[in-house]
C-alpha positions as CSV (number, residue, x, y, z in Angstrom):
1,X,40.3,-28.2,-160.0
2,X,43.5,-30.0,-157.9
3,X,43.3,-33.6,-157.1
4,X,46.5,-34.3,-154.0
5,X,48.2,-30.9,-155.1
6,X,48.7,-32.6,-159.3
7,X,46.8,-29.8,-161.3
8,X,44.6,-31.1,-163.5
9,X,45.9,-30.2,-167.3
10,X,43.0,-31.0,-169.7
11,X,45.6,-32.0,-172.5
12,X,46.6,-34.8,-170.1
13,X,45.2,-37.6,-170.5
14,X,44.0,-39.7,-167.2
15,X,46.5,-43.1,-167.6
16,X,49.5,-40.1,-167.2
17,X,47.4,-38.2,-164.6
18,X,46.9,-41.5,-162.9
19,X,50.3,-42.6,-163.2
20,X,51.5,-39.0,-161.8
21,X,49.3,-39.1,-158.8
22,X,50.6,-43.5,-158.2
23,X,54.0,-41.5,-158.1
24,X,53.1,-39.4,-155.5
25,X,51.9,-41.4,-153.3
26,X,55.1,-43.3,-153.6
27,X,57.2,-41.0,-153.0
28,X,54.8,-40.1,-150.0
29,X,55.2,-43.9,-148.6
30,X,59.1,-43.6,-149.4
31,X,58.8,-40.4,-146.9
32,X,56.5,-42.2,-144.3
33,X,59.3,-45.3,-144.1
34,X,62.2,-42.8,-144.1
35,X,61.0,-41.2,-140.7
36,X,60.2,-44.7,-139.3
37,X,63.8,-46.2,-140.3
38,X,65.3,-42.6,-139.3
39,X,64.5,-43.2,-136.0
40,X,65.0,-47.0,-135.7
41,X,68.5,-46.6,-136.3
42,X,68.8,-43.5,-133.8
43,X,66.9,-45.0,-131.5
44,X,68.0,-45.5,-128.2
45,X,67.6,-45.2,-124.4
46,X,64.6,-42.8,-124.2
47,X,66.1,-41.1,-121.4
48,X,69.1,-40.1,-123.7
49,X,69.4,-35.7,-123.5
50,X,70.2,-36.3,-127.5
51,X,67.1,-38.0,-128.1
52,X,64.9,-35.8,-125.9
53,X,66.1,-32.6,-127.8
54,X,65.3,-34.0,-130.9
55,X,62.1,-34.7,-130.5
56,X,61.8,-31.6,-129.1
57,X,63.4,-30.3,-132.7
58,X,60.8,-32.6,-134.5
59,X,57.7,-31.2,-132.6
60,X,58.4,-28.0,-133.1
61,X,59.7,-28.0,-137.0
62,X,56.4,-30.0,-137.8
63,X,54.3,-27.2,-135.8
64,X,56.0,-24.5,-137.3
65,X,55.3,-25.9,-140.9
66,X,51.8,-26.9,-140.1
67,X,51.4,-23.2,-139.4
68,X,52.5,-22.6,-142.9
69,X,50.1,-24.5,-144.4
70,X,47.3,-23.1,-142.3
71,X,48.5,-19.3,-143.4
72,X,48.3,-20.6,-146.9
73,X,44.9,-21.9,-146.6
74,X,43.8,-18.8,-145.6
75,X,45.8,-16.9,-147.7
76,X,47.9,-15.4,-145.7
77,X,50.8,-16.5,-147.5
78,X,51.3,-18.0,-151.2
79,X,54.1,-20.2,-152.8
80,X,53.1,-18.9,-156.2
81,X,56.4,-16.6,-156.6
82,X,58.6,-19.6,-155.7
83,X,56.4,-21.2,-158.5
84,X,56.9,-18.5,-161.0
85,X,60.8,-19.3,-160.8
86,X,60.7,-22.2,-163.0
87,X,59.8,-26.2,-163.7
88,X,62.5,-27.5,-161.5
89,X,60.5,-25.5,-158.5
90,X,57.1,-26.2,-159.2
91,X,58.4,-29.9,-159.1
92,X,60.0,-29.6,-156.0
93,X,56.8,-27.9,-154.4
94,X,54.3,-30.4,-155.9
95,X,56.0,-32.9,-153.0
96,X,55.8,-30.2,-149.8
97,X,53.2,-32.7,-148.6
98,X,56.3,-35.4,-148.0
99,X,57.6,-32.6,-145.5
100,X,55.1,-32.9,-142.8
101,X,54.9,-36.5,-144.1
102,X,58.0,-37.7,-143.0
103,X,58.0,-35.6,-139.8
104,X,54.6,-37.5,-138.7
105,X,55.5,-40.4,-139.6
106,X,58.9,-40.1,-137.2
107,X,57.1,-38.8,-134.1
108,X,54.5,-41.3,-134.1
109,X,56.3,-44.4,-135.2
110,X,59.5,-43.8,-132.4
111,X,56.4,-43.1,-129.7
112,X,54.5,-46.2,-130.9
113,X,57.5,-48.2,-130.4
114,X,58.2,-47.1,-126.6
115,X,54.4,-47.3,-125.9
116,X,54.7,-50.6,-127.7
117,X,57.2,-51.8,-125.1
118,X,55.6,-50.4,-122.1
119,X,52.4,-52.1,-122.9
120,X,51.3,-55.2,-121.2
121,X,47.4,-56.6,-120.9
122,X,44.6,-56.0,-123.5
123,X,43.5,-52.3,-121.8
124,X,47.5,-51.1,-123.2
125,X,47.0,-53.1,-126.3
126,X,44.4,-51.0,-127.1
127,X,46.4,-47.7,-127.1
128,X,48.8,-48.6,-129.1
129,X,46.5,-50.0,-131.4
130,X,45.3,-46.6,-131.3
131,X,48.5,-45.2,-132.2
132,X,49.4,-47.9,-134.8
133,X,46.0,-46.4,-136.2
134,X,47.6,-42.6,-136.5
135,X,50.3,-44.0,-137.6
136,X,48.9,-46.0,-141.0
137,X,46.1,-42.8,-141.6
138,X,48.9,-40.5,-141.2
139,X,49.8,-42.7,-144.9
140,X,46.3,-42.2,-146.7
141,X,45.6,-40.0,-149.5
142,X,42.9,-38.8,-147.4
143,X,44.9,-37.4,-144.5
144,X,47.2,-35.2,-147.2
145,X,44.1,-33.6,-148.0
146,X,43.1,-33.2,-144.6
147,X,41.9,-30.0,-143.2
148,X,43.8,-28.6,-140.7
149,X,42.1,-29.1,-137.7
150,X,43.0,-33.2,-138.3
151,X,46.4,-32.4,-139.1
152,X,46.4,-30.3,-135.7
153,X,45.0,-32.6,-133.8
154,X,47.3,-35.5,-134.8
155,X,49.9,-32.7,-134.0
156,X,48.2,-32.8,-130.6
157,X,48.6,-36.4,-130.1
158,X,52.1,-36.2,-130.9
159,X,53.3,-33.8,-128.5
160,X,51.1,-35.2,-125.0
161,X,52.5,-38.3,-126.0
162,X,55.8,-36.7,-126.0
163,X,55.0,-35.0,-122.5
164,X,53.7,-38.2,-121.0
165,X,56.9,-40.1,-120.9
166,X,59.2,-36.4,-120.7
167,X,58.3,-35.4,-117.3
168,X,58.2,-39.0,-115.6
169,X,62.2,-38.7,-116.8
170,X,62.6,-35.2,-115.6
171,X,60.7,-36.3,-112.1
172,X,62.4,-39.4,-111.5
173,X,58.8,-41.4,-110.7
174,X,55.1,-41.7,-112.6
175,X,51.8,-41.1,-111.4
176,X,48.9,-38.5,-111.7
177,X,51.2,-35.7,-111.3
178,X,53.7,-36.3,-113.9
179,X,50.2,-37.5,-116.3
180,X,48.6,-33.0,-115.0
181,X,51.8,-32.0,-116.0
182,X,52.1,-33.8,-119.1
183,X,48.4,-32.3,-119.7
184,X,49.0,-28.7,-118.6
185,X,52.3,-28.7,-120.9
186,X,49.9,-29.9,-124.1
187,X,47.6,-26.9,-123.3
188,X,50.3,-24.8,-122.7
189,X,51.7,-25.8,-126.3
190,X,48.7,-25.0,-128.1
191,X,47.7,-21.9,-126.7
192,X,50.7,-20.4,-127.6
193,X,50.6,-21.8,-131.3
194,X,47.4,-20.4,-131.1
195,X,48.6,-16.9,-129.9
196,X,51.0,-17.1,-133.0
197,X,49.1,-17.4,-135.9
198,X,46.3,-15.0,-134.5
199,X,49.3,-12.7,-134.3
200,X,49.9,-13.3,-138.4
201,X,46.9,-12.8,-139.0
202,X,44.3,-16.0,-138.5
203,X,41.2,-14.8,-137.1
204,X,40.7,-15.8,-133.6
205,X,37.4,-18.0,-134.5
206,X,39.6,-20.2,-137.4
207,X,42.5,-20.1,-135.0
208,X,40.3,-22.1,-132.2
209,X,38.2,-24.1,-134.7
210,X,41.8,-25.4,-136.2
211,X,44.3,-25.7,-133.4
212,X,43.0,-25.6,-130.0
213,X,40.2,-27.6,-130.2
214,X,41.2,-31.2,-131.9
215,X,43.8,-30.4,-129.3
216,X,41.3,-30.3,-126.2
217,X,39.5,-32.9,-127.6
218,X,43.0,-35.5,-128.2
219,X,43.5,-34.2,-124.6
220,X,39.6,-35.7,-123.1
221,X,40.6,-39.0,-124.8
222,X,43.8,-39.1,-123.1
223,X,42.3,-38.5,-119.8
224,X,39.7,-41.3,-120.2
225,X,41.8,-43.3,-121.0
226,X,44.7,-42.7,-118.1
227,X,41.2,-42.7,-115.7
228,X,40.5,-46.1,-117.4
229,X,44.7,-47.3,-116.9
230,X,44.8,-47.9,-120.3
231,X,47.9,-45.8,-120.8
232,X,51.4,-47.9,-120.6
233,X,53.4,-46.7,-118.0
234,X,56.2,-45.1,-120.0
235,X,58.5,-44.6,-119.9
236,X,59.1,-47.9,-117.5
237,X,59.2,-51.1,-119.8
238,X,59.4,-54.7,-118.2
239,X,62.1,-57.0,-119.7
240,X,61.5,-59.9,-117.5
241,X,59.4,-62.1,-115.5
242,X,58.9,-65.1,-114.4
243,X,58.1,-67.5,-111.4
244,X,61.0,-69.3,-109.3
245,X,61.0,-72.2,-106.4
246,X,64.1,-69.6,-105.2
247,X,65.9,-66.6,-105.8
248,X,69.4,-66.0,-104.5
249,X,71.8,-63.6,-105.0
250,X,75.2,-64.3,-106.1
251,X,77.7,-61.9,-106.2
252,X,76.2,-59.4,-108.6
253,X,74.0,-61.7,-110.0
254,X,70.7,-63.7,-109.5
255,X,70.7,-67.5,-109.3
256,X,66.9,-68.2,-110.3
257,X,65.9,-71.8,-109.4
258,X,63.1,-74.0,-111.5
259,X,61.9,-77.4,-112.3
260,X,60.8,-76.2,-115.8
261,X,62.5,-78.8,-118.9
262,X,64.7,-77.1,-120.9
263,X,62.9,-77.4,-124.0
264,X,60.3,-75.0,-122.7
265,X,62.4,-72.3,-123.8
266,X,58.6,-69.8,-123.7
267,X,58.3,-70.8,-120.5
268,X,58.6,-67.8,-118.0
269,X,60.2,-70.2,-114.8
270,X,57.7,-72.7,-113.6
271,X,54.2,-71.8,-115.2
272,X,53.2,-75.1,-113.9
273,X,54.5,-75.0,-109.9
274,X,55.1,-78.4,-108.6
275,X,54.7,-77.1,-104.7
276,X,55.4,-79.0,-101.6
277,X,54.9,-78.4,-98.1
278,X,57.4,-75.3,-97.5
279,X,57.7,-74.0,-100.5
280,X,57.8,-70.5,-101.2
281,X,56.9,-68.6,-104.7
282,X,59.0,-66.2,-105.9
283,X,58.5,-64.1,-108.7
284,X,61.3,-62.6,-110.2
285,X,61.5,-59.5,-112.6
286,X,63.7,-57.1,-114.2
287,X,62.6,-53.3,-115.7
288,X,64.0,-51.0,-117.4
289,X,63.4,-47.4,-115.8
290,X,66.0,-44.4,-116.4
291,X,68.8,-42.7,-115.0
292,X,67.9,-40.9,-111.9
293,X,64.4,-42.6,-111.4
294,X,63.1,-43.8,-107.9
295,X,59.9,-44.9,-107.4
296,X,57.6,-47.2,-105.8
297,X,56.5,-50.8,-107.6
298,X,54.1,-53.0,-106.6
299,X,53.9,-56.9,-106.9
300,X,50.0,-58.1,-106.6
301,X,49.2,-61.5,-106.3
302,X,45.8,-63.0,-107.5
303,X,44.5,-65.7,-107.6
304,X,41.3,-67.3,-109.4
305,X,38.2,-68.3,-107.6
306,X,35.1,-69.9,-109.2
307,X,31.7,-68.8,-107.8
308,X,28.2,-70.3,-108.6
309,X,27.1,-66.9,-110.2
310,X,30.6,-65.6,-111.7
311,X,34.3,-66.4,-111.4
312,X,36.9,-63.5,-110.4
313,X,40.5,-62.5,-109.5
314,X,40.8,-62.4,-106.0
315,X,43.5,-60.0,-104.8
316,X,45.6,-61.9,-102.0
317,X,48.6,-59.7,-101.2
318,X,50.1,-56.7,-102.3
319,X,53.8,-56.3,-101.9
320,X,55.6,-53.1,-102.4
321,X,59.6,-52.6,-104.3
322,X,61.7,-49.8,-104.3
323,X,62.3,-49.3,-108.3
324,X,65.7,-47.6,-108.8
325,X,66.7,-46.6,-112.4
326,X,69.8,-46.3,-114.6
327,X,71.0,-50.1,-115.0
328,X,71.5,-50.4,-118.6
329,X,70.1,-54.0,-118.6
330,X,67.4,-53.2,-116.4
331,X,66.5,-53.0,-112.3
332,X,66.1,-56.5,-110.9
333,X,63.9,-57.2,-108.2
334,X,62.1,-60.2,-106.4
335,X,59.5,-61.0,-104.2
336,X,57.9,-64.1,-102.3
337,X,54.5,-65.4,-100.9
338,X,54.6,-68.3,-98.2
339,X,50.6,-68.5,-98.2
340,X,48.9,-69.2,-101.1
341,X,47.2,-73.0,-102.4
342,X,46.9,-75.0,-104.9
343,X,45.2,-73.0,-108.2
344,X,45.4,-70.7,-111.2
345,X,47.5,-67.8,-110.2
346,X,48.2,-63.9,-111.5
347,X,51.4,-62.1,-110.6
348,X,51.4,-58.2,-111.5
349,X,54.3,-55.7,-111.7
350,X,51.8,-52.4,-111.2
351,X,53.0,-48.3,-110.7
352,X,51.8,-46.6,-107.4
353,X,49.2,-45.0,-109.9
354,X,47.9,-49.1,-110.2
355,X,49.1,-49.1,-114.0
356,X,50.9,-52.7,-115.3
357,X,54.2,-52.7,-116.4
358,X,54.0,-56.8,-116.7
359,X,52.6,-59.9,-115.4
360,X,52.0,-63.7,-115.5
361,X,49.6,-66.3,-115.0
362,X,50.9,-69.7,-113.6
363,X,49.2,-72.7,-112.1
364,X,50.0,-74.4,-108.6
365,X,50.0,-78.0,-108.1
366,X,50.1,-79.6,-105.1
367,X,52.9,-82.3,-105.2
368,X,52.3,-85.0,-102.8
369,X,55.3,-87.1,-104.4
370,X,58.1,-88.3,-102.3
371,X,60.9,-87.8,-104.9
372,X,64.0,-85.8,-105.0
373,X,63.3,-82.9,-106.8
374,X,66.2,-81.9,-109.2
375,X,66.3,-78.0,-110.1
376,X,68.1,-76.0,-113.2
377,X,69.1,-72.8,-112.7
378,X,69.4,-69.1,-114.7
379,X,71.8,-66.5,-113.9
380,X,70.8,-62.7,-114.2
């Protein structure tokens, strides 16, 4: 019997089996948190050519040793002779598990983090909970035990993942043809791992059963959930926004004009507009998008109405924005609305697919005062 790859020894008694298996899961939590501070600390602009090949590296070292384990599991292919070659060996393959391990535990965590910026509204919270989920099962006991058509199929989720923010880069824009490509790539993928380990030997039926479809299925989800707009738009992450009596430019920079108190240091401009006949809203926002991107943005206004059967978000206007990438701090971008009343208020930053990269809720006030009004400023 094996219990998480420890043979059971019946002249070992179960506080030292116990205390064997503690230790490997250790050492399998030690792995998990090396991948994730791997990549923290060479993180960086996920447009980066360095960056995108090693991922690329990643996905396919982890496929290619997931299809070693499979041809082990059929036995196809046996570590036993590196076992026979001492102790030290049968030590070091007692922790193989740590290998795919730390690999998983790299891919998802870097790709949660980049969906984790891209995400705004409950609907994108939801995905990355999703992949927060992979991420901590990718840690249980269980999932080192797994079968491999659960291994596969996180495998799956790794690499559309990957595609879903590689060919919005390679394009220069978003929207449902980067998403088929992204799609067509994943399928791609896995019918050619599935071509190679028919051709060593896994029958065709195991072959489908293990790799292609937890892939097909990861793949339906994915396409709800885009149909749905619950995907962040990645690779397009908002930095900043916020509402503004005015917005200027300076020079190179933005003079942003508010009534907000300085001690409202959360506050995103004037949540609470004091408006007077003339006044204009601006929104103001800045979005980080890569090198060579150009694509269309819009800025939706909404505003709250209260009806006798149900209350709604009523769409005033839509205004479209020209995104342009490759600013290292982010493309900065404004717009205004003369028309609009006193009220609760929703400004969204939305993709020409209709996904949100960010937006705000604010309340209008009408100010009937006759005072001088005195205004603070930020500079971006």
């Amino acid at each position: 019997m094996e219990i998480d790859s420890l043979t059971v020894n019946p002249a070992v008694s179960v506080p030292a089996l116990a205390r064997n298996m503690m230790r490997k899961h250790a050492w399998q939590f030690t792995a998990f948190v090396g991948g994730f501070l791997f990549d923290v600390v060479t993180l960086g602009r996920i447009d980066d050519l360095t960056f995108l090949i090693s991922q690329t590296a990643w996905i396919a070292t982890l496929s290619a040793w997931l299809v070693v384990e499979l041809l082990e599991r059929e036995s196809l292919l046996s570590f036993e002779p590196w076992s026979d070659k001492g102790p030290r060996w049968r030590k070091v393959l007692s922790y193989r598990d740590l290998i795919p391990q730390f690999l998983f535990g790299g891919l998802l965590s870097v790709h949660a983090i980049f969906y984790f910026k891209s995400a705004d509204g409950i609907a994108s919270w939801i995905f990355v909970g999703l992949l927060a989920l992979a991420l901590l099962a990718n840690e249980t006991p269980h999932f080192t035990r797994s079968k491999a058509p659960v291994r596969f199929g996180l495998l799956s989720l790794c690499v559309v993942s990957f595609f879903m923010f590689f060919w919005p880069i390679v394009l220069g824009w978003v929207g449902s043809v980067p998403f088929a490509l992204g799609i067509l790539s994943t399928l791609i993928f896995f019918e050619l791992l599935q071509r190679a380990v028919i051709k060593r030997g896994i029958v065709a039926r195991v072959a489908r059963r293990a790799v292609v479809w937890p892939a097909s299925g990861v793949l339906l989800v994915f396409m709800g959930l885009y149909l749905l707009q619950w995907i962040p738009p990645v690779p397009l992450s908002a930095q900043k926004i916020g509402i503004y009596h005015n917005v200027e430019k300076v020079g190179d920079e933005y003079r942003l004009s508010m009534e907000a108190p300085q001690w409202k240091i959360w506050w995103r401009g004037d949540e609470v507009y004091h408006a007077q006949p003339g006044d204009r809203l601006f929104v103001f926002t800045r979005i980080f998008a890569p090198r060579s991107f150009r694509d269309e943005i819009r800025v939706r206004w909404a505003k709250w109405v209260v009806g006798r059967s149900a209350s709604r978000w009523e769409d005033w206007d839509s205004i479209p924005l020209t995104l342009v990438g490759g600013r290292e701090n982010g493309f900065r971008g404004f717009a205004f609305k003369s028309n609009f009343e006193p009220g609760q208020w929703r400004v969204s930053i939305e993709t020409s697919d209709g996904r949100e990269i960010a937006s705000m809720k604010f309340d209008v006030v009408a100010d009937l005062a006759d005072r001088p009004r005195v205004f603070r400023y930020e500079f971006e």
